[in-house]
N, C-alpha and C positions, 0 to 999 in steps of 0.2 A: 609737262608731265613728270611727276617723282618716281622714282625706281620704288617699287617696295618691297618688303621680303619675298611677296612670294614670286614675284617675276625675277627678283636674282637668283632663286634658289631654281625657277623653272630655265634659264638663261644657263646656270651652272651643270644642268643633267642635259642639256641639246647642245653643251659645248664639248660632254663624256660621251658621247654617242658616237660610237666608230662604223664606217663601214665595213660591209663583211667581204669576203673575199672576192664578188665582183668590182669594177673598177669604180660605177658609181649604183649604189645598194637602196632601189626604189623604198622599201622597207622601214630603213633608217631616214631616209630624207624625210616621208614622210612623219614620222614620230618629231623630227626633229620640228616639222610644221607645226604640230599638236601642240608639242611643249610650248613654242612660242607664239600662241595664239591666244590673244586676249577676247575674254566672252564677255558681252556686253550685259546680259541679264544673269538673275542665278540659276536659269534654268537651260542658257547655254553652258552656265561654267558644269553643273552638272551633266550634259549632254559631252561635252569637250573629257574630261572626265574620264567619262566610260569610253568614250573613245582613244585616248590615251591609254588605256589599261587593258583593250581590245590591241592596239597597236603593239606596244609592250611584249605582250605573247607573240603575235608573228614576228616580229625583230627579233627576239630568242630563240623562235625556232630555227630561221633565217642564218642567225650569226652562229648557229652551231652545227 
């Protein structure tokens, strides 16, 4: 399997992902799942997606 952009680019934002001020941040692990989670069709990458961008907001609200 070859690396390609978009999984070093998704590999580079799940390795920025900090936890928030509890010790381990359900929130951010998840997210971190998201980003590196390969979707098999384009209708998972679109579902994967919106849940990434669903996840996103509660990590934000969470780390603030």
């Amino acid at each position: 399997m070859f690396a390609t952009r978009v999984t070093i680019i998704k590999w580079l934002k799940m390795t920025e992902i900090k936890d928030c001020h509890r010790n381990v941040c359900p929130c951010a692990d998840k997210l971190r799942r998201l980003l590196v989670t390969r979707p098999k069709t384009k209708y998972d990458e679109i579902n994967v997606n919106r849940q990434i961008k669903a996840q996103e907001i509660k990590y934000s609200k969470c780390s603030n």
